[in-house]
Steps between C-alpha positions, in 0.01 A plus 500: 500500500574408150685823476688474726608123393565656123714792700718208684571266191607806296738574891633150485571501110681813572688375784734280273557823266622760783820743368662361776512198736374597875688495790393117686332660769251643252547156310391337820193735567409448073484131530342490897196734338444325191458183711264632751311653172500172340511212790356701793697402861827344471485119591693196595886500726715827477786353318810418716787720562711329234241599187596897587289620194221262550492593879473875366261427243316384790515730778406773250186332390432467890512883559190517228301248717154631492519724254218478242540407170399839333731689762833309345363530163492842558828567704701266270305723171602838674880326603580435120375801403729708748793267310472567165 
């Protein structure tokens, strides 16, 4: 477990270095799996239609409901690795 915690802060301190920025649908699924690694289930109201980003923010986060924590550690791990 603590490997795989080292493995994911070294993933997310290499996420803000990438040769190039990401399309935002891989934006979308970087942020939704670092916050089911780090939060667990999305909570509270899905933002309202007028907050477009925060209302994508959200519904990706939503598609990673149940997900464990080690599972998006490891997806978003493997997902910057495939970017760099």
């Amino acid at each position: 477990m603590a490997d795989l915690k080292a493995q994911f802060e070294t993933a997310v301190a290499e996420s803000k270095q990438l040769p190039e920025k990401p399309d935002n649908m891989t934006l979308l699924q970087i942020y939704a799996l670092y916050k089911q690694a780090t939060a667990g289930d999305v909570e509270g109201k899905r933002p309202g239609f007028t907050d477009m980003v925060g209302r994508a923010k959200y519904d990706a986060w939503d598609g990673l409901k149940g997900k464990s924590s080690d599972e998006a550690m490891q997806e978003y791990i493997d997902l910057i690795e495939s970017l760099k």
